[in-house]
Wavefront OBJ file of the C-alpha trace (Angstrom):
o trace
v -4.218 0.965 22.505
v -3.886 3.002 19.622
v -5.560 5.956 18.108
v -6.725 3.573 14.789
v -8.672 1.358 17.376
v -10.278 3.941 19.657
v -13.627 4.394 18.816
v -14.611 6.996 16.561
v -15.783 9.559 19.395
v -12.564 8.968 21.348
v -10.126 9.434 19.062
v -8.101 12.859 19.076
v -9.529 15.735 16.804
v -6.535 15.615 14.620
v -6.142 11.979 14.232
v -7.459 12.020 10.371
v -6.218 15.373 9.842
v -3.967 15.865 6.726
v -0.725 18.346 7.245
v -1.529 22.058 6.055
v 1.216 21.863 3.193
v -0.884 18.634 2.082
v -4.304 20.444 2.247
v -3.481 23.230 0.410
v -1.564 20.989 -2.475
v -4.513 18.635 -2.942
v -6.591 22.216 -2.972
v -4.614 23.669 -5.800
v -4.866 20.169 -7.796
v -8.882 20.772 -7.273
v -8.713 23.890 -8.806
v -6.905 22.917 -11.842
v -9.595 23.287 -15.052
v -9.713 19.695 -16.684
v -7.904 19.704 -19.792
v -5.025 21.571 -18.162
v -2.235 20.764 -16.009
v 0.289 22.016 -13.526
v 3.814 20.432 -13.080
v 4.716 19.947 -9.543
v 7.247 23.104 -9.775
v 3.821 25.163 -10.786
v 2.157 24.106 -7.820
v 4.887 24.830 -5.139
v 5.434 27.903 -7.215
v 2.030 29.266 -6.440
v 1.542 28.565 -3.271
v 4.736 29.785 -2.149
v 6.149 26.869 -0.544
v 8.091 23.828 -1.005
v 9.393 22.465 -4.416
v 8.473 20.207 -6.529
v 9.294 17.168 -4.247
v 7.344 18.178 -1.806
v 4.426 18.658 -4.161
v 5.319 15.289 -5.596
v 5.557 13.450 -1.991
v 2.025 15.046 -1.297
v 0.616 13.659 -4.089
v 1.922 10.345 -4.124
v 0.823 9.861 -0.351
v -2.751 11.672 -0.482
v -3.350 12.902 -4.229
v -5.444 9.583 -4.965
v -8.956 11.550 -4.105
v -8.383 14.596 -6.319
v -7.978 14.713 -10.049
v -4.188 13.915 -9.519
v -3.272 13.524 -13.273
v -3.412 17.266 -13.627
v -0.478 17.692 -11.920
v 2.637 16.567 -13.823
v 6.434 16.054 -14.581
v 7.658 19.461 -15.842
v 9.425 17.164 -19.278
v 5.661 16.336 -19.608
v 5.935 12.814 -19.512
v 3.356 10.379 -18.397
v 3.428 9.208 -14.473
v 5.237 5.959 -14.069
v 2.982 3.263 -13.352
v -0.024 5.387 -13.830
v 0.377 5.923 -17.995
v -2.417 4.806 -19.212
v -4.701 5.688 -16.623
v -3.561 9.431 -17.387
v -3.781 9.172 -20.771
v -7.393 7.721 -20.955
v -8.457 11.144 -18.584
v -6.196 13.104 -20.602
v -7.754 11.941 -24.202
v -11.275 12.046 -22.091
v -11.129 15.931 -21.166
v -9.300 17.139 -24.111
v -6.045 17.392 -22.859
v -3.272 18.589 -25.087
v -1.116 15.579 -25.522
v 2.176 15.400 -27.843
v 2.249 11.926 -30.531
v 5.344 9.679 -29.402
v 7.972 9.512 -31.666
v 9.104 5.688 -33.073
v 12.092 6.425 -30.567
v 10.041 7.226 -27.439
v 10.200 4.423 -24.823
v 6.527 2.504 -24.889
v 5.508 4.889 -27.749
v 3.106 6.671 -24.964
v 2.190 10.259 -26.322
v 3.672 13.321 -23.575
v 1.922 16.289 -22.380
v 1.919 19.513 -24.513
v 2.963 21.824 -21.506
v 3.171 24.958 -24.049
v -0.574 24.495 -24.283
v -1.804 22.261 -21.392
v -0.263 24.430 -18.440
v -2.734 26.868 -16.316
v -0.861 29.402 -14.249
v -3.833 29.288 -11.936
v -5.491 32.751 -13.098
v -8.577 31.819 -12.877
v -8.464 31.214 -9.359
v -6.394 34.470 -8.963
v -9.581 35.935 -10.331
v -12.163 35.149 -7.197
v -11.906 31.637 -7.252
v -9.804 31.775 -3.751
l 1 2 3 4 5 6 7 8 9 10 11 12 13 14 15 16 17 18 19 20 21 22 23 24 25 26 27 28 29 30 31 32 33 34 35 36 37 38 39 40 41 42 43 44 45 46 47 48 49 50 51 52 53 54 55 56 57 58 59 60 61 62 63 64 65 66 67 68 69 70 71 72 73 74 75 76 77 78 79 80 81 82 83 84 85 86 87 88 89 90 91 92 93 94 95 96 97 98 99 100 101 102 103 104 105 106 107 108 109 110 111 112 113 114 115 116 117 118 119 120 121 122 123 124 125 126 127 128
């Protein structure tokens, strides 16, 4: 029998429990102001751990609960597959976006990172 099809009561305390590294990723993303982003380097920068793979793995397997458009590729282009989902909550919070150029491939707009990206300082400032 497996753990999915114990009962609720039976099933071990850790069965629905995310990984710390995850937890503390998808905690970070929460944090993020809307309007502003994080690449995934920012993220593993600040917490100390991982790179921006990991960040990115975390966020592709749990990031669908949090405001997961906030964190980003650090070139600032739109998620693959996810484009113009982000760029409706972009446009809707006032996120700093840069206008395609004729060239750019689906003429999709990137991120402004020079004045999108928080370095987390507010949460440095008692927001732990």
């Amino acid at each position: 029998m497996s753990e999915q099809s114990l009962p609720e009561e039976a099933r071990p305390e850790y069965a629905d429990a995310l990984p710390e590294y995850a937890e503390r990723v998808l905690e970070m993303t929460e944090l993020i102001p809307p309007g502003r982003v994080m690449t995934y380097g920012d993220v593993a920068e600040y917490l100390e751990e991982g790179g921006p793979r990991q960040v990115g793995r975390v966020m592709s397997l749990y990031g669908g609960g949090v405001p997961w458009w906030r964190v980003v590729r650090a070139d600032g282009v739109l998620l693959a597959g996810q484009e113009l989902e982000a760029l409706d909550r972009y446009r809707e919070e006032g996120t700093p976006l840069k206008e395609a150029s004729r060239a750019a491939e689906g003429h999709l707009p990137r991120l402004d990172l020079k004045r999108a990206r928080w370095d987390g300082g507010e949460r440095a400032q008692g927001h732990t």
